[in-house]
C-alpha atoms as an extended CHARMM CRD file, in Angstrom:
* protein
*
       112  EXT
         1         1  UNK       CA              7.4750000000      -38.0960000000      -43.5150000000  PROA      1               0.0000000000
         2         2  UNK       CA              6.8360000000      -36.9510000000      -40.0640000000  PROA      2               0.0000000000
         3         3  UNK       CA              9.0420000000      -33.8570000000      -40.7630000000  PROA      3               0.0000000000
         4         4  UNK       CA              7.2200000000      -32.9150000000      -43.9030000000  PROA      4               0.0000000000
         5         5  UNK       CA              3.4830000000      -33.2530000000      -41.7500000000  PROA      5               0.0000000000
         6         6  UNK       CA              4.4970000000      -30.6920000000      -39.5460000000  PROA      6               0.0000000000
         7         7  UNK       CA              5.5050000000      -28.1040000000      -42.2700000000  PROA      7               0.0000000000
         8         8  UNK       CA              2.5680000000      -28.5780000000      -44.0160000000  PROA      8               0.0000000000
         9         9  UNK       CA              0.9860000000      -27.5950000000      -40.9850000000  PROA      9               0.0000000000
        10        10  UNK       CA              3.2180000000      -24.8200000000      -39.7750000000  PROA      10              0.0000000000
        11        11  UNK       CA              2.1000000000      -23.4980000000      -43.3360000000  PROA      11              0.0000000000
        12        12  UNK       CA             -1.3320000000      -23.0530000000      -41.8490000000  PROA      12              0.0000000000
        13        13  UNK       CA             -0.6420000000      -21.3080000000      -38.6390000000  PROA      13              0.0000000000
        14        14  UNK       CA             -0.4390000000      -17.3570000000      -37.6010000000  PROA      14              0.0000000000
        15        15  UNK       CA              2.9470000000      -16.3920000000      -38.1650000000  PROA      15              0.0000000000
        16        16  UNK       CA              3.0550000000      -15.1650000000      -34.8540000000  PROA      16              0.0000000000
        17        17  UNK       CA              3.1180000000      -18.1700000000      -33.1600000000  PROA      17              0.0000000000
        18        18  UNK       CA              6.8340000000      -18.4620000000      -33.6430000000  PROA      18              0.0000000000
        19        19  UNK       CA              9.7430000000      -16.8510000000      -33.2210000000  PROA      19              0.0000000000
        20        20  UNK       CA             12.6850000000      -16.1170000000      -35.4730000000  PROA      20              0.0000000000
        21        21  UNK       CA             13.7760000000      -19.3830000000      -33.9840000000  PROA      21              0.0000000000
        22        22  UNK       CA             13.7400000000      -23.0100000000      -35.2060000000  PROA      22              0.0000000000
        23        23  UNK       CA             13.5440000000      -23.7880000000      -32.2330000000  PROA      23              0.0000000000
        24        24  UNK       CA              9.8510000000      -22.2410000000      -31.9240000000  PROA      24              0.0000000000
        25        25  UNK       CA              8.5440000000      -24.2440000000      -34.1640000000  PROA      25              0.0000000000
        26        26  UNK       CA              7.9440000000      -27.1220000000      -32.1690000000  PROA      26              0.0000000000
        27        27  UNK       CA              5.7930000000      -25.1310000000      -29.6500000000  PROA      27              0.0000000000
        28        28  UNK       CA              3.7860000000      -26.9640000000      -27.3790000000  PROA      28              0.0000000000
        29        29  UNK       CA              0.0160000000      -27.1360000000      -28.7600000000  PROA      29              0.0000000000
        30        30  UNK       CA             -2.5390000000      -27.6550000000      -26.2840000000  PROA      30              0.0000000000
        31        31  UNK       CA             -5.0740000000      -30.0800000000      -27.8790000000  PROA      31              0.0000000000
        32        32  UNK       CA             -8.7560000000      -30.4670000000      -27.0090000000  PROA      32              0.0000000000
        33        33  UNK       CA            -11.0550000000      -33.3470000000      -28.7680000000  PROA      33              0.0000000000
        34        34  UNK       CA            -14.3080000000      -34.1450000000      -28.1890000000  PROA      34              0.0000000000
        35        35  UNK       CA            -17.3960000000      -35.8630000000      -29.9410000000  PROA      35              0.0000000000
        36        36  UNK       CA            -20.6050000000      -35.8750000000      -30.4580000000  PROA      36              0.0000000000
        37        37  UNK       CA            -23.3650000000      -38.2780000000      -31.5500000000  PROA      37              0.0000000000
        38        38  UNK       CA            -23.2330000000      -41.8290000000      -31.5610000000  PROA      38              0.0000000000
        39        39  UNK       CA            -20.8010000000      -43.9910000000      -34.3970000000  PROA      39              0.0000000000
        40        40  UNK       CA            -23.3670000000      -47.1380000000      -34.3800000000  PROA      40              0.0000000000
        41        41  UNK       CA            -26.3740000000      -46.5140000000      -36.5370000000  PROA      41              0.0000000000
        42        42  UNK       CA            -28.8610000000      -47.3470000000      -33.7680000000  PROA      42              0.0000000000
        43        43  UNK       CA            -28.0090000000      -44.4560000000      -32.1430000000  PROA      43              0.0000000000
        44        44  UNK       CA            -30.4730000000      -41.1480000000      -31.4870000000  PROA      44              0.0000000000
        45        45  UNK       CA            -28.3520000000      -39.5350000000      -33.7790000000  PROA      45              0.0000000000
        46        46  UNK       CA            -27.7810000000      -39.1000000000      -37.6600000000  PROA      46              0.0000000000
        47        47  UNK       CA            -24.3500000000      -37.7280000000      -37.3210000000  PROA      47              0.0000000000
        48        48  UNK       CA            -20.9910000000      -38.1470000000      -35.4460000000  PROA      48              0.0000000000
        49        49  UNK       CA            -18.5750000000      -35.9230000000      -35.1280000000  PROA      49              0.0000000000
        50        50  UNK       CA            -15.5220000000      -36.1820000000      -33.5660000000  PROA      50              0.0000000000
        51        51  UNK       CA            -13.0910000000      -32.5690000000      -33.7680000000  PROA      51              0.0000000000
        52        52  UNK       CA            -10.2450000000      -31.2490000000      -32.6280000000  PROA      52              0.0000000000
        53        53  UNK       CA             -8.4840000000      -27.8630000000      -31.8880000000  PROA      53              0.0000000000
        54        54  UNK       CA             -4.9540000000      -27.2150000000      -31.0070000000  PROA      54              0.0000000000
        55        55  UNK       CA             -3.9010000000      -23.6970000000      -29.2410000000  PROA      55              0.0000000000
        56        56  UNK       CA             -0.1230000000      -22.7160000000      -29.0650000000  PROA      56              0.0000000000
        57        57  UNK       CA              0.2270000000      -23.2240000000      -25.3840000000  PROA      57              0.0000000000
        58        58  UNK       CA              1.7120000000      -19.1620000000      -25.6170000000  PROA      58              0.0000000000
        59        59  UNK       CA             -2.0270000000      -18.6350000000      -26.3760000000  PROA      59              0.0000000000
        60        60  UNK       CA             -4.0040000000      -20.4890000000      -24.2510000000  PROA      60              0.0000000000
        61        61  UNK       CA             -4.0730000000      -18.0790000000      -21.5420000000  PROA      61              0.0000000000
        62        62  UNK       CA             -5.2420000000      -15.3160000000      -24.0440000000  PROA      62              0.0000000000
        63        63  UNK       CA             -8.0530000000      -17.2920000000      -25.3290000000  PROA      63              0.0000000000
        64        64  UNK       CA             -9.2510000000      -18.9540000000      -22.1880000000  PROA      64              0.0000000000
        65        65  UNK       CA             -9.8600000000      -15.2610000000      -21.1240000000  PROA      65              0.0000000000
        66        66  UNK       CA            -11.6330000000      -14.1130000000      -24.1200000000  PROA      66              0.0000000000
        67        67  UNK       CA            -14.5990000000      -17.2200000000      -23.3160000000  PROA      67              0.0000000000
        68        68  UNK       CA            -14.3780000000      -16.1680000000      -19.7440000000  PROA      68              0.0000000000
        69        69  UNK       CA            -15.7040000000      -12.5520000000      -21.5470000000  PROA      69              0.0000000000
        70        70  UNK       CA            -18.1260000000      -14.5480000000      -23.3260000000  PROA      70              0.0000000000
        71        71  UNK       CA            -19.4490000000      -16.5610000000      -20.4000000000  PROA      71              0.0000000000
        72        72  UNK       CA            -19.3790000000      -13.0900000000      -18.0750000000  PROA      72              0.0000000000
        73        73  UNK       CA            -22.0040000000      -11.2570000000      -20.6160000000  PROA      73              0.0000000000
        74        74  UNK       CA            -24.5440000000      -13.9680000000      -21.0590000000  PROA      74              0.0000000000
        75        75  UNK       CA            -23.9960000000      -15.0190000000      -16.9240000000  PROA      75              0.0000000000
        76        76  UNK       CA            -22.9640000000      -18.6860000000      -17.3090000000  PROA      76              0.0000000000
        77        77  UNK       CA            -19.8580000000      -18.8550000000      -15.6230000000  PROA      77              0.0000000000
        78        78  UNK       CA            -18.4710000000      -21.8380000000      -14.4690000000  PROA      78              0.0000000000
        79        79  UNK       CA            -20.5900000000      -23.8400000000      -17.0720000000  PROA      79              0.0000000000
        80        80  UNK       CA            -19.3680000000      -25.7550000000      -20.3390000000  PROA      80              0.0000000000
        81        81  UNK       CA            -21.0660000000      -24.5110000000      -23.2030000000  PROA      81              0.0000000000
        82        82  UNK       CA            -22.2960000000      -26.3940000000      -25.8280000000  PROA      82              0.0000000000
        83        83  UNK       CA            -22.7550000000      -25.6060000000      -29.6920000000  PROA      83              0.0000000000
        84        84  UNK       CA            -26.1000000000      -27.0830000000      -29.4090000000  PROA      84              0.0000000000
        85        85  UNK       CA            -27.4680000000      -24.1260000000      -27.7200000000  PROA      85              0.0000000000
        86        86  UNK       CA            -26.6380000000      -21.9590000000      -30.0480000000  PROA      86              0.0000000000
        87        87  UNK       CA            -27.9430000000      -24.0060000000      -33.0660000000  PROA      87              0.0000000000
        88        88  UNK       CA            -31.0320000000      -25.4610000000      -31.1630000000  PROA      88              0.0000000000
        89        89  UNK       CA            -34.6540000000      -23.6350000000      -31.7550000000  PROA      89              0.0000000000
        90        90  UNK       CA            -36.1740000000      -22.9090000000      -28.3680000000  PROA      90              0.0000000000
        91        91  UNK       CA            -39.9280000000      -22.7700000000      -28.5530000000  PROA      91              0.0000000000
        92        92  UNK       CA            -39.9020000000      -20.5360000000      -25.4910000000  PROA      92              0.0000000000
        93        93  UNK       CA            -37.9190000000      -17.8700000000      -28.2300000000  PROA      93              0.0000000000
        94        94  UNK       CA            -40.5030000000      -18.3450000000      -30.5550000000  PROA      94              0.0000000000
        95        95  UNK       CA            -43.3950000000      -16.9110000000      -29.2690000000  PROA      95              0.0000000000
        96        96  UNK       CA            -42.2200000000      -13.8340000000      -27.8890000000  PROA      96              0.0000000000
        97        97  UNK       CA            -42.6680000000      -11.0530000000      -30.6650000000  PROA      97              0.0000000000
        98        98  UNK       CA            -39.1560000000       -9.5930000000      -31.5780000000  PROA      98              0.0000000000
        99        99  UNK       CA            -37.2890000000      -11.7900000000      -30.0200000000  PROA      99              0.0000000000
       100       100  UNK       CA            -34.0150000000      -11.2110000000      -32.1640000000  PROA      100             0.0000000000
       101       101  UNK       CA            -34.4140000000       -7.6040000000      -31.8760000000  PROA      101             0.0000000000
       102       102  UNK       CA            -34.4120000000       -7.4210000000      -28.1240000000  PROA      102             0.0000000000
       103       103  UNK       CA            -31.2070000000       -6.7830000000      -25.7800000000  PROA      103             0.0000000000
       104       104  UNK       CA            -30.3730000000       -9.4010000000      -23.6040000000  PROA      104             0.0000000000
       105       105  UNK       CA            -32.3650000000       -8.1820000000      -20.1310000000  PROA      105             0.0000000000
       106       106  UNK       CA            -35.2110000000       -7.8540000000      -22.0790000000  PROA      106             0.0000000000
       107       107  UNK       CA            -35.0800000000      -11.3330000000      -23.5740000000  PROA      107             0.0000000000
       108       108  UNK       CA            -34.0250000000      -13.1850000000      -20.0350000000  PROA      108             0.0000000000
       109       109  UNK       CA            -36.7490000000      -11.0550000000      -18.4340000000  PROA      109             0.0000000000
       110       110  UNK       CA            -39.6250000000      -12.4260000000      -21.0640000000  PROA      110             0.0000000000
       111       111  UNK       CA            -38.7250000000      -15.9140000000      -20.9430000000  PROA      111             0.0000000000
       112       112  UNK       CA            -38.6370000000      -15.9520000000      -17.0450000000  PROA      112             0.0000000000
């Protein structure tokens, strides 16, 4: 049964995350899980969500780089960022005229 898991799940992968060899297929996977909301109904929330991602530990270096990028152009380094941001409505946002349509200087130099 266990066997049978993992090829349904190899199925799903980039084929380049494995070698010509068996061997490759049990790669190491790097796994990161988090949650968010609250699981009692009393909670603030409406929702929980709990997710996971696994990354080929061959990868990991590749990808940590490309958020580094990410974090670089809009100059939050060294902080964890957080889907809410991007989903959230920011009054701020709202009442400057164009806002979508403006580069990024522009924007940080109208909300400031």
């Amino acid at each position: 049964m266990f066997n049978m898991r993992l090829v349904g799940v190899a199925k799903r992968l980039p084929e380049r995350w494995f070698t010509a060899s068996p061997v490759a297929f049990f790669c190491m996977l790097l796994c990161y899980i988090d949650e968010s909301g609250t699981p009692e109904p009393t909670g603030n929330t409406s929702h929980y969500v709990l997710a996971g991602l696994a990354i080929p530990i061959s990868e990991w270096k590749r990808c940590d780089s490309e958020i580094d990028k990410i974090k670089k152009k809009f100059h939050i380094v060294g902080e964890e960022i957080h889907t809410a941001w991007i989903l959230r409505k920011y009054l701020e946002q709202s009442k400057i005229p164009n806002f979508d349509s403006l580069d990024y200087s522009v924007r940080r130099y109208e909300i400031v």
